[in-house]
C-alpha positions as CSV (number, residue, x, y, z in Angstrom):
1,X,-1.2,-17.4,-24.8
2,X,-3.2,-19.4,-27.4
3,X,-6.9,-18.4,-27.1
4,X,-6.4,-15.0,-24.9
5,X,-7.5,-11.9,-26.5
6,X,-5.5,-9.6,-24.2
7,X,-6.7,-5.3,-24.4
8,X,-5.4,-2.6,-23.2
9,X,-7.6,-0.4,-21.5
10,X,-6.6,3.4,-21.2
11,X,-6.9,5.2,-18.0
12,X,-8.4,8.4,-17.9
13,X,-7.1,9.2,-14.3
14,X,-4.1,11.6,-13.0
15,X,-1.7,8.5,-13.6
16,X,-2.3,7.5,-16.7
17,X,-1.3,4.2,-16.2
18,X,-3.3,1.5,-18.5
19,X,-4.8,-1.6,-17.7
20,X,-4.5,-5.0,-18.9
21,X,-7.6,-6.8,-19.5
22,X,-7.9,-10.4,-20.0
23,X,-10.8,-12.6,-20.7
24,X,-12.3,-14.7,-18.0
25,X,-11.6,-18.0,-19.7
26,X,-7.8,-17.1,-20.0
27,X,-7.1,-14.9,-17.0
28,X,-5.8,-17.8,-14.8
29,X,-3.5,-19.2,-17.4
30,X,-2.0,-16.0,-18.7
31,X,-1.4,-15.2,-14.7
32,X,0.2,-18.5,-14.4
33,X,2.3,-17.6,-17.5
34,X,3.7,-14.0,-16.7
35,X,4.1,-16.2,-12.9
36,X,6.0,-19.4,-14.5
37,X,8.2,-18.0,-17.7
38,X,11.6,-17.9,-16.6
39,X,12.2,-14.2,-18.5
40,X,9.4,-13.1,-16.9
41,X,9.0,-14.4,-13.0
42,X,6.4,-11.1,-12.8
43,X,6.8,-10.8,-9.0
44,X,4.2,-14.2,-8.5
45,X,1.8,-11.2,-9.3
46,X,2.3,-9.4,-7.3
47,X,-0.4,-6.8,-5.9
48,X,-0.1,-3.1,-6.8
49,X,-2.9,-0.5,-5.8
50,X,-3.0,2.9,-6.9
51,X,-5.4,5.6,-6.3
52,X,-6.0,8.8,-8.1
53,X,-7.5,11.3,-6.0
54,X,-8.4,14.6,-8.4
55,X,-8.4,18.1,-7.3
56,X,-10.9,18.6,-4.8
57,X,-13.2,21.4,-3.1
58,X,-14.4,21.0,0.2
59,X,-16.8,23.4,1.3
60,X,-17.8,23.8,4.8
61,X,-20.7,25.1,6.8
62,X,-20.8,27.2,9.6
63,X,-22.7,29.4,12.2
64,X,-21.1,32.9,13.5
65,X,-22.3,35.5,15.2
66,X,-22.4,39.0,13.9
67,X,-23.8,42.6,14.3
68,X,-26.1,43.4,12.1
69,X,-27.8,46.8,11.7
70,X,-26.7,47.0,15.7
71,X,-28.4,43.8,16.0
72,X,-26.2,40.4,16.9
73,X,-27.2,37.8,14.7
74,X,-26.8,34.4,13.4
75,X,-25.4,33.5,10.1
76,X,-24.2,30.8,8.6
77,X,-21.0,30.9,6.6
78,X,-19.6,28.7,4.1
79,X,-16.2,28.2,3.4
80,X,-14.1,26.2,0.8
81,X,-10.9,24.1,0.8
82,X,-9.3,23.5,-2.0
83,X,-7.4,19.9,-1.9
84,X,-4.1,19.8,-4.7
85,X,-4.9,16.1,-6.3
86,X,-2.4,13.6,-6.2
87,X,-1.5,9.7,-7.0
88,X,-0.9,7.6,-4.0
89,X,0.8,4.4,-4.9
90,X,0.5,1.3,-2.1
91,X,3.0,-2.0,-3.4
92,X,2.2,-5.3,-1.8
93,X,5.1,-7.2,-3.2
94,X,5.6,-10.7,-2.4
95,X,9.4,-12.5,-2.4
96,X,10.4,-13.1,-6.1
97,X,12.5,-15.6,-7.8
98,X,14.1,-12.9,-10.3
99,X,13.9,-9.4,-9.1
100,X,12.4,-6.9,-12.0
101,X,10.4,-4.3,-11.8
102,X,10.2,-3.6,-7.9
103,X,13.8,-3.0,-7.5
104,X,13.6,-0.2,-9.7
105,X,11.4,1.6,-6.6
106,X,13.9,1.0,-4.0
107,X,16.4,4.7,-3.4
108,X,17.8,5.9,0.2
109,X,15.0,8.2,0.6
110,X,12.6,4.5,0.2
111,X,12.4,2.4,3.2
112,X,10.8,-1.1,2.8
113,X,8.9,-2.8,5.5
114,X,9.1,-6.5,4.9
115,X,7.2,-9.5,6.7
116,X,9.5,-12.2,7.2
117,X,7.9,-15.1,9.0
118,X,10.3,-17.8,10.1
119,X,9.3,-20.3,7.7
120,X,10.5,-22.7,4.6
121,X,11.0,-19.6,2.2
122,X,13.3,-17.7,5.6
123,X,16.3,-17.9,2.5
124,X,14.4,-16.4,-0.5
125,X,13.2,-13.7,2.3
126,X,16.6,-12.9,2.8
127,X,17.9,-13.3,-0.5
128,X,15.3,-10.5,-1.6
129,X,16.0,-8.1,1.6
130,X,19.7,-8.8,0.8
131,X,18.8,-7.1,-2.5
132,X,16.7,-4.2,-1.6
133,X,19.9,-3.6,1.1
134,X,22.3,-4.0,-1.9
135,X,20.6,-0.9,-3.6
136,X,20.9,1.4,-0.3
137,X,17.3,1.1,0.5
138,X,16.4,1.6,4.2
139,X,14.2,-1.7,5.1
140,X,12.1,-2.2,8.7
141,X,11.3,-5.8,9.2
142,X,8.6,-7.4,11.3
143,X,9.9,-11.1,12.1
144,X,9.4,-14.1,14.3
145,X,12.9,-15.5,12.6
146,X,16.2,-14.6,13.8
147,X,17.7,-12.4,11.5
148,X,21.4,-11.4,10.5
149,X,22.3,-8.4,12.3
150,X,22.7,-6.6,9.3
151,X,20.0,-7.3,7.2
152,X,18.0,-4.8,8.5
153,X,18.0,-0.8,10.0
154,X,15.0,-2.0,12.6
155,X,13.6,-4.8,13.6
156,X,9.7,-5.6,14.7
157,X,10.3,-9.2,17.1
158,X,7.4,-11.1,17.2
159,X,7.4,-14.1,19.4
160,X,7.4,-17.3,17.0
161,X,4.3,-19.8,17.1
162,X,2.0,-22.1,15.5
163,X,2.9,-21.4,11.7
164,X,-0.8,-21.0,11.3
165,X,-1.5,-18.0,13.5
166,X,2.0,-16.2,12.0
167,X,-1.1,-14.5,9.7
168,X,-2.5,-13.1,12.6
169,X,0.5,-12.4,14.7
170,X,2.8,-11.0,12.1
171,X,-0.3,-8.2,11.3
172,X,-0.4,-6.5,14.4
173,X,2.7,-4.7,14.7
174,X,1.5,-3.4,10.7
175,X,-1.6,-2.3,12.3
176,X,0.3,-0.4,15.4
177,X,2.8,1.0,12.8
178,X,0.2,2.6,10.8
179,X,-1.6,4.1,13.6
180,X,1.5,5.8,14.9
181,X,2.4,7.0,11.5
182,X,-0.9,8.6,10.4
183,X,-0.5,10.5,14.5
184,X,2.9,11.6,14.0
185,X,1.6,13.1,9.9
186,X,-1.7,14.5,11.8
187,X,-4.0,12.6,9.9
188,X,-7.5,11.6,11.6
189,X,-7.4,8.3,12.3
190,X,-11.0,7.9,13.0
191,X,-11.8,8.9,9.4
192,X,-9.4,7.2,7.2
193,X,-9.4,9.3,4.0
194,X,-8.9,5.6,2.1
195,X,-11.2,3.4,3.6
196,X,-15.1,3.9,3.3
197,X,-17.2,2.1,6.5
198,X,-20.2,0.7,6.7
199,X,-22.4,-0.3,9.2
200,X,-25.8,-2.2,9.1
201,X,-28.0,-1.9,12.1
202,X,-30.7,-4.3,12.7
C-alpha cells in the first residue's frame, strides 16, 4: 500500500501473538486491501479477540472463631487461591468469499454456532456452513431461514420478521445460550469474569 508504514508490534503477553499497526491515514485503505485482493479475501476482517489472563493469586479474608488461651475468640484469616493463567480466544467470523485462515480452527471436538438470517447472502451462509460441515465440524445454527436438514446438528428457529429487527431477534437466543452454558460450567453469572460494570448514580 503506497504511503502506509505498516509495524509490527510485539506482544509481551502469554500468547505471544503480535500486532499489526497501521497509521491512521492508511488504516482504512490497507483494510479495504487485505478485504478486496482476490489472494487475500482476509475474512472482510473479520473480528478476533483474545485475552491473556496471567497467573493469578486471590487472597481472601475471613472471620473464624477460635479458642484462645481457653478463651473463644475472633480472628480473621486470610487465605489464597492460586488461579493457573491461560489464553481465551473468542472468533467473531463473518461469511467469506475464500475461506483461509478460519477453517484451519474447525476439528470434531469444535462446534461453530452460526447466525444465519434469512436474507440476500442465505447462499454464501450456506456455502460457508457447507464448508465448516465438510471438515467434520459440529455447527449449532440460530436462523429465521429454512435450512437443509443437513446442514446443521441443531437448530435455534427464530420466527422471521422485519429484516431490520433480525439484529435484535437473532441475539436473544445467543444471550440465553450463554447463560445456560456458564450454569451448566458453574460459572457466576452475576460476576462475569470478562466483563467489567459500571454504574453512575446521580
Amino acid at each position: 500500500m503506497p504511503g502506509a508504514l505498516p509495524q509490527i508490534v510485539p506482544n509481551a503477553g502469554v500468547a505471544t501473538q503480535p500486532s499489526l499497526l497501521v497509521d491512521n491515514g492508511h488504516a482504512l485503505a490497507v483494510a479495504r486491501f487485505l478485504r478486496e485482493d482476490p489472494s487475500l479475501r482476509l475474512d472482510y476482517v473479520s473480528n478476533v479477540t483474545g485475552l491473556d489472563w496471567l497467573d493469578a493469586v486471590i487472597q481472601e479474608k475471613r472471620k473464624v472463631k477460635q479458642v484462645i488461651e481457653g478463651v473463644e475468640r475472633e480472628i480473621e484469616e486470610t487465605t489464597e487461591l492460586k488461579k493457573p493463567g491461560y489464553l481465551e480466544v473468542v472468533y467473531h467470523l463473518y461469511s467469506m468469499e475464500l475461506k483461509h485462515g478460519p477453517l484451519a480452527l474447525i476439528n470434531s471436538s469444535m462446534p461453530s454456532l452460526v447466525v444465519v438470517p434469512d436474507d440476500e447472502l442465505l447462499s454464501k451462509n450456506i456455502s460457508t456452513i457447507e464448508q465448516i460441515r465438510a471438515r467434520g465440524g459440529p455447527v449449532i445454527a440460530v436462523t429465521s431461514a429454512d435450512l437443509p436438514p443437513y446442514l446443521a446438528d441443531a437448530v435455534i428457529r427464530v420466527p422471521s420478521g422485519e429484516p431490520e429487527l433480525d439484529p435484535l431477534l437473532l441475539n436473544v437466543p445467543l444471550q440465553l445460550l450463554a447463560y445456560h452454558v456458564a450454569a451448566n460450567l458453574g460459572r457466576d453469572i452475576d460476576k462475569p469474569r470478562n466483563l467489567a460494570k459500571s454504574v453512575t448514580v446521580e
